[in-house]
Backbone bond lengths (Angstrom), bond angles and torsions (degrees), N, CA, C in turn:
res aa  C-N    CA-C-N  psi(-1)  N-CA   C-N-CA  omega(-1)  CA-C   N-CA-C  phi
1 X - - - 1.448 - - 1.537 110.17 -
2 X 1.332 119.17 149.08 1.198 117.19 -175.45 1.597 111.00 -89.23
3 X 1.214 101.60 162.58 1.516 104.54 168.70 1.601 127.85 -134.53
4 X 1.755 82.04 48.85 1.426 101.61 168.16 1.730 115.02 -67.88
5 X 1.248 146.18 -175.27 1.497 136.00 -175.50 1.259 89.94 -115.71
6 X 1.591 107.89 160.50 1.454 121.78 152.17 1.582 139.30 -75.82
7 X 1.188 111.12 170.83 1.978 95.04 -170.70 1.380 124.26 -32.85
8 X 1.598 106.16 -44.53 1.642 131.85 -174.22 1.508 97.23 -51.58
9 X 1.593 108.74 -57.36 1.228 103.66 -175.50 1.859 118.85 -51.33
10 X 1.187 94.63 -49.70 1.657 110.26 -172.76 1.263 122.93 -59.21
11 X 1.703 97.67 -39.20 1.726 104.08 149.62 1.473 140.30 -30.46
12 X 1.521 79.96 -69.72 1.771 101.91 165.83 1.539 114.76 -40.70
13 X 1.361 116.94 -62.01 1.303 139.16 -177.55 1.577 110.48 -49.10
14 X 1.159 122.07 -56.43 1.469 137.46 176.61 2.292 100.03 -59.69
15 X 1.319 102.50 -62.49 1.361 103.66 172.68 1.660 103.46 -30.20
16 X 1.231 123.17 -54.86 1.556 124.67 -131.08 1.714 93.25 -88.17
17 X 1.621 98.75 -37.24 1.663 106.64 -175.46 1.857 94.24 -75.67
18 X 0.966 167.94 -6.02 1.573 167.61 7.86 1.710 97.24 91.28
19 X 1.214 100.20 -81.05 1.763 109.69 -171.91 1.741 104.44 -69.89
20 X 1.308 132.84 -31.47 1.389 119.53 154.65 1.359 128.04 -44.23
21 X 1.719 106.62 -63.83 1.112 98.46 164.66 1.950 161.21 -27.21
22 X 1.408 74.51 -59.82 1.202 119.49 169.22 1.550 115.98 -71.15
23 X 1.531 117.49 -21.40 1.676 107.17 169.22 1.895 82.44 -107.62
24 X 0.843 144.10 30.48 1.443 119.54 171.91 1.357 108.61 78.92
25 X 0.985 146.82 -28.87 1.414 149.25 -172.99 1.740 107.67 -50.10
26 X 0.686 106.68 56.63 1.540 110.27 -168.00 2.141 123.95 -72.29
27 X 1.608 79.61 -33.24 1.527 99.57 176.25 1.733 102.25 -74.49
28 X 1.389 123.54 -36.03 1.888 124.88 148.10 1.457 113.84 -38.82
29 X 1.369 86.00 -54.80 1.900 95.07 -161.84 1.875 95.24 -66.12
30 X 1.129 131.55 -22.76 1.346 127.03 -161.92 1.670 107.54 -87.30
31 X 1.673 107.73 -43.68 1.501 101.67 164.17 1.553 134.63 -78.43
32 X 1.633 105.07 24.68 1.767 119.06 164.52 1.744 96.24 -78.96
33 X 0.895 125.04 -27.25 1.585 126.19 176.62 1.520 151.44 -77.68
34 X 0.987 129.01 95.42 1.487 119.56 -163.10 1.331 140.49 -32.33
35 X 0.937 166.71 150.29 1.448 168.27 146.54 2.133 113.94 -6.37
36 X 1.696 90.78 -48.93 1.590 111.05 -179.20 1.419 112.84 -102.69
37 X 1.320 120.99 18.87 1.656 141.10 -174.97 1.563 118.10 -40.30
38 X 1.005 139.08 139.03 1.364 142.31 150.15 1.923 134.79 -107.61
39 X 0.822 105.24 144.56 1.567 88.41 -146.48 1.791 81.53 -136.98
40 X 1.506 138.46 88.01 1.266 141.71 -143.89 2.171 95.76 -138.20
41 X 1.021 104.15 129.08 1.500 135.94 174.54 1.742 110.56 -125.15
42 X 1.086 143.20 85.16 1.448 145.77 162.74 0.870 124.14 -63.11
43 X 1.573 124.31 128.60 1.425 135.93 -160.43 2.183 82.53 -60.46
44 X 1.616 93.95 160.63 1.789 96.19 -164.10 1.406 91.96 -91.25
45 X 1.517 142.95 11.15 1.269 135.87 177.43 2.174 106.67 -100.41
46 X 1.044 94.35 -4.74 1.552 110.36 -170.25 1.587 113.46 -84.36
47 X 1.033 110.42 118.17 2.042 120.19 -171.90 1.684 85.74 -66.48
48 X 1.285 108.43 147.46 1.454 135.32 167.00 1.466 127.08 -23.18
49 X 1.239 105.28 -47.65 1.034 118.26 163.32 1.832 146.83 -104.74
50 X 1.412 77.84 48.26 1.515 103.47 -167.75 1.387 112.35 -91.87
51 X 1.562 127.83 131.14 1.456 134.16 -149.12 1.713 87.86 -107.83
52 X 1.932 110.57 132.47 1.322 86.20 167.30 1.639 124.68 -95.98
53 X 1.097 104.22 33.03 1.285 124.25 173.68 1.496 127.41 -66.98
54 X 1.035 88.83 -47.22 2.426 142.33 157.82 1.373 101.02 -57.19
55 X 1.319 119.78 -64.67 1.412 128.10 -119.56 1.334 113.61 -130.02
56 X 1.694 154.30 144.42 0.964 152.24 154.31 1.078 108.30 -51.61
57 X 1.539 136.65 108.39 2.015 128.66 144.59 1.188 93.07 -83.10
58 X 1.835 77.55 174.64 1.761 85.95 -179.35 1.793 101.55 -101.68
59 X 1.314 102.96 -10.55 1.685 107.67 160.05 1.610 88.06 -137.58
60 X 1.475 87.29 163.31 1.737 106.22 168.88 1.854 85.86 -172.20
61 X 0.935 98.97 95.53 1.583 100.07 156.92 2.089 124.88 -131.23
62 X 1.212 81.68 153.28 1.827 95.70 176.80 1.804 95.76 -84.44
63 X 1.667 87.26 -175.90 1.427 88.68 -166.63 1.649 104.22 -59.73
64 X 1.071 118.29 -41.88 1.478 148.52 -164.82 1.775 90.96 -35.77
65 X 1.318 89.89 -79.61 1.824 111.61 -163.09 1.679 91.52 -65.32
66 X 1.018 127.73 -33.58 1.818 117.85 171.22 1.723 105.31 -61.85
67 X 1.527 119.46 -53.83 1.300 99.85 166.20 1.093 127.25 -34.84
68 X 1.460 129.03 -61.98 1.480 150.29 -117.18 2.286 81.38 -90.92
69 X 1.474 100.49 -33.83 1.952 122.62 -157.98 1.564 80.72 -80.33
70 X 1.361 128.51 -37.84 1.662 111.69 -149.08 2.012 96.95 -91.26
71 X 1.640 98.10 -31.40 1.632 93.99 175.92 1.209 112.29 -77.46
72 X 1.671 134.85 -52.53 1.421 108.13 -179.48 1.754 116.67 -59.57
73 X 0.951 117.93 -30.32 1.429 107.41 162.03 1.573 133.19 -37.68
74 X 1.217 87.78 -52.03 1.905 106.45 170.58 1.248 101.86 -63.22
75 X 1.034 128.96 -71.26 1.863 132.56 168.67 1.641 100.49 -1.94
76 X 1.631 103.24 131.48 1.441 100.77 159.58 1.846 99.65 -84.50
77 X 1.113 112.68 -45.01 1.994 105.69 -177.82 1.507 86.01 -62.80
78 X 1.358 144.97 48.86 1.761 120.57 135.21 1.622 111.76 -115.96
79 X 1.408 108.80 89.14 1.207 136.77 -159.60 1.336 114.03 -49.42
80 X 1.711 124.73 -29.23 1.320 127.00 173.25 1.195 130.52 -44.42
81 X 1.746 103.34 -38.76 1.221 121.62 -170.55 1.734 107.09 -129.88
82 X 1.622 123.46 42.01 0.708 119.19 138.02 1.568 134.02 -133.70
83 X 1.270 123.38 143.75 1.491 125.19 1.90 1.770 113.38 -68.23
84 X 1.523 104.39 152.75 1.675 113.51 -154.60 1.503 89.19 -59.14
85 X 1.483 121.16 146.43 1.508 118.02 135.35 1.583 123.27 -52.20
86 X 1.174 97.50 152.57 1.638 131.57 -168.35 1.864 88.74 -83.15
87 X 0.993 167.57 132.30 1.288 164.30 77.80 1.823 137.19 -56.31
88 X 1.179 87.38 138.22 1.812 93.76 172.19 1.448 117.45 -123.13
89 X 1.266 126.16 95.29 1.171 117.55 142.41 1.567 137.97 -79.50
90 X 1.981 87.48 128.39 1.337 114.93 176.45 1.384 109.53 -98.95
91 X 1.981 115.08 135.98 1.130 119.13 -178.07 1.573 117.37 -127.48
92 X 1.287 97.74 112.17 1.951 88.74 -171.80 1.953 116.87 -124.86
93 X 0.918 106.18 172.84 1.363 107.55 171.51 1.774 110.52 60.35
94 X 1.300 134.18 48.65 0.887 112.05 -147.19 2.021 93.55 -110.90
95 X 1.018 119.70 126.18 1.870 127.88 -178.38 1.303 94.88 -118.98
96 X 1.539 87.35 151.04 1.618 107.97 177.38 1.676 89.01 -106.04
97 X 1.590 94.50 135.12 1.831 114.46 173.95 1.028 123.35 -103.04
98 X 0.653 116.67 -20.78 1.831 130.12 178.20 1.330 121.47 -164.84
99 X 1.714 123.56 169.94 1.491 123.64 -170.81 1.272 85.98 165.25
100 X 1.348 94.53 150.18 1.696 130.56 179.69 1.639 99.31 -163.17
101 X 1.398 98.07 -175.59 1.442 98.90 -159.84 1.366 134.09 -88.20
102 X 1.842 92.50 6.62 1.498 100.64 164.29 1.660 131.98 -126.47
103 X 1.803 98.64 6.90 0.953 125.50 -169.21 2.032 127.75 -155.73
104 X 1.466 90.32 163.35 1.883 76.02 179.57 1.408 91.86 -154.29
105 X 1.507 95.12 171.51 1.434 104.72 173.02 1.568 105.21 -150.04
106 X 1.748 95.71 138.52 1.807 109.28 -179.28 1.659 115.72 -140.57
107 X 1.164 93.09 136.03 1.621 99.63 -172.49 1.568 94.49 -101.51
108 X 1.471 106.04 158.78 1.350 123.29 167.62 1.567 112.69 -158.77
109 X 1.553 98.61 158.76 1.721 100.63 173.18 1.311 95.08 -99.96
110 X 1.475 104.16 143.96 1.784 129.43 150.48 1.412 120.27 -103.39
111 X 1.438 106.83 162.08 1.328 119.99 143.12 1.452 93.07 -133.07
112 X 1.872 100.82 153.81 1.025 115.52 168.88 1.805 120.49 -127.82
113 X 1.024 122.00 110.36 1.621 115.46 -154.67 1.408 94.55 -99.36
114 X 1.280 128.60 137.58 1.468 140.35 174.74 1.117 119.67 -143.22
115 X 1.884 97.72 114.66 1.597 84.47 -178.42 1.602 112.45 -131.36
116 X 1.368 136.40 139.02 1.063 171.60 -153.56 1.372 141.50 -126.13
117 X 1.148 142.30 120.86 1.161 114.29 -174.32 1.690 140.64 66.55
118 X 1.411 105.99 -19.76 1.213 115.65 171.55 1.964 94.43 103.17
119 X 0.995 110.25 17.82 1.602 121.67 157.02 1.088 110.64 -112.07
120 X 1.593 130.37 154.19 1.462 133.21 168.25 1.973 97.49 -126.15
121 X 1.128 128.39 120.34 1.144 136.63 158.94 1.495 113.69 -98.19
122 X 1.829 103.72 155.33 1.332 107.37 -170.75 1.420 95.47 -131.10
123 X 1.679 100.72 125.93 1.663 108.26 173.94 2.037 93.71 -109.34
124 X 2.034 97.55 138.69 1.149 89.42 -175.99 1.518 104.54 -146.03
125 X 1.530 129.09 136.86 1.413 101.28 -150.67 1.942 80.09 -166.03
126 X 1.540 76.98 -171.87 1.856 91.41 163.11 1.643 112.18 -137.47
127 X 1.313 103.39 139.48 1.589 130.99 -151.30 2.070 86.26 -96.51
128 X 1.613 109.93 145.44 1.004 107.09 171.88 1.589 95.45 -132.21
129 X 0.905 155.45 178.30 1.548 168.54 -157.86 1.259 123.37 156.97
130 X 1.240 100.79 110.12 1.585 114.17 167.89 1.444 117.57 -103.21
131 X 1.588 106.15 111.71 1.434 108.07 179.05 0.894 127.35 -110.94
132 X 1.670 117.58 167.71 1.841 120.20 -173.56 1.465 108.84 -136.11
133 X 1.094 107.59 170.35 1.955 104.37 -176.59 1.679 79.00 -119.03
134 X 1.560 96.97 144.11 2.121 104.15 169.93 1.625 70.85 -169.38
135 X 1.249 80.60 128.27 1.790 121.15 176.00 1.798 100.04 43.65
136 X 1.338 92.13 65.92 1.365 87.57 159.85 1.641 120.85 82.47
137 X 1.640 104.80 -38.53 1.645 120.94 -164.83 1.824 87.40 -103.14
138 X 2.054 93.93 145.03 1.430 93.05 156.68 1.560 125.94 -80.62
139 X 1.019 124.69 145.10 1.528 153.24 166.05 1.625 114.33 -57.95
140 X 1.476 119.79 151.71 1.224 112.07 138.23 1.832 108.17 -120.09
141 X 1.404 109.17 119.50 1.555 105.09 -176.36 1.541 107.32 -90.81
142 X 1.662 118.67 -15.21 1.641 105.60 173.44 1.769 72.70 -163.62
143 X 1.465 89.70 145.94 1.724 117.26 175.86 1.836 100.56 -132.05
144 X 1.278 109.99 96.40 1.203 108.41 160.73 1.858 136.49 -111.39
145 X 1.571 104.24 116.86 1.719 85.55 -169.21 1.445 112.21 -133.15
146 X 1.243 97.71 116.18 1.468 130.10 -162.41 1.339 108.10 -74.08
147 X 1.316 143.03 105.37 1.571 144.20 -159.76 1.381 103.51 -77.87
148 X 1.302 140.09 165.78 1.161 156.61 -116.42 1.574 91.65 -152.15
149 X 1.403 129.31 -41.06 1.342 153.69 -152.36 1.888 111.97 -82.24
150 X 1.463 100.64 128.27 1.542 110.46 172.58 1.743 108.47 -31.10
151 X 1.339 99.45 -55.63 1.728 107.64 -162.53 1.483 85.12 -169.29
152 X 1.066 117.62 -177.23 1.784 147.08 -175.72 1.371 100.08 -71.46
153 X 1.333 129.52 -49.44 1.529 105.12 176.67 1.497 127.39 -89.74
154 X 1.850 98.30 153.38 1.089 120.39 25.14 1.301 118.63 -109.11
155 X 1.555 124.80 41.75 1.037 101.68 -179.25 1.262 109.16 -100.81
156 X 1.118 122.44 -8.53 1.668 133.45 -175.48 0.967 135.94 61.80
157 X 1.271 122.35 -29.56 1.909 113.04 -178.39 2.320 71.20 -160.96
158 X 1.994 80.19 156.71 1.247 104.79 151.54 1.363 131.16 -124.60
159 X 1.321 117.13 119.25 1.530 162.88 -163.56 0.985 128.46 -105.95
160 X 1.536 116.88 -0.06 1.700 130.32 165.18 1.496 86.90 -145.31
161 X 1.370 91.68 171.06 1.170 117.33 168.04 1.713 127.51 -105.39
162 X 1.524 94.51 124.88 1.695 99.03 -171.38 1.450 114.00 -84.53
């Protein structure tokens, strides 16, 4: 039998990657991820199943280029985000889609509210996650979240991570 978790669990799990975010803890938020990680945002004109291999995202990174995203962030010279935006991630609806015995997968809706500058923008979408257990702890082996949104404005570019 596996000892993958149940939704409750995955809930929890999704909450915790949410509350990292959201305090900045990002170098936390970076070891929820595997070694062979994918870390995928799709341009918002792109069907579901769109490869960015194919395809323009507006991120598509390996673990590598997610490192490379979580330190200039930390950087005070990474000017986008300084001073950092204020963010809230909200996580709802969240089902488990699949599972086998070394792995699962759960979708959820977000919002993500960011505010800056004396603007607050709203990113709003559905979250896909494919997870793994390695040493015991769950994984994220691909985080994909597909925006809800016409196009980028007005929020225009993304500058945190959803």
């Amino acid at each position: 039998m596996s000892d993958l978790p149940n939704r409750l669990a995955v809930e929890d799990f999704l909450y915790r990657e949410a509350g990292l975010l959201d305090d900045w803890r990002l170098p936390e938020w970076l070891q929820l991820f595997t070694g062979d990680a994918r870390y995928l945002v799709p341009a918002t004109d792109l069907p579901a199943d769109a490869s960015p291999d194919e395809n323009l995202f507006y991120i598509a990174d390996d673990r590598h280029r997610l490192e490379q995203r979580v330190a200039r962030l930390m950087k005070k010279s990474g000017h986008s985000e300084q001073p950092r935006s204020k963010t809230r991630h909200l996580v709802t609806n969240v089902r488990l889609t699949a599972q086998d015995a070394t792995s699962l997968s759960a979708t959820s809706a977000f919002a993500v509210y960011r505010t800056k500058d004396g603007v607050t923008d709203i990113y709003v979408g559905k979250a896909l996650h494919e997870l793994v257990r390695t040493d015991g702890d769950l994984r994220i082996r691909k985080k994909l979240c597909a925006l809800d949104l016409d196009g980028l404005r007005p929020q225009g570019r993304i500058s945190i991570l959803l």
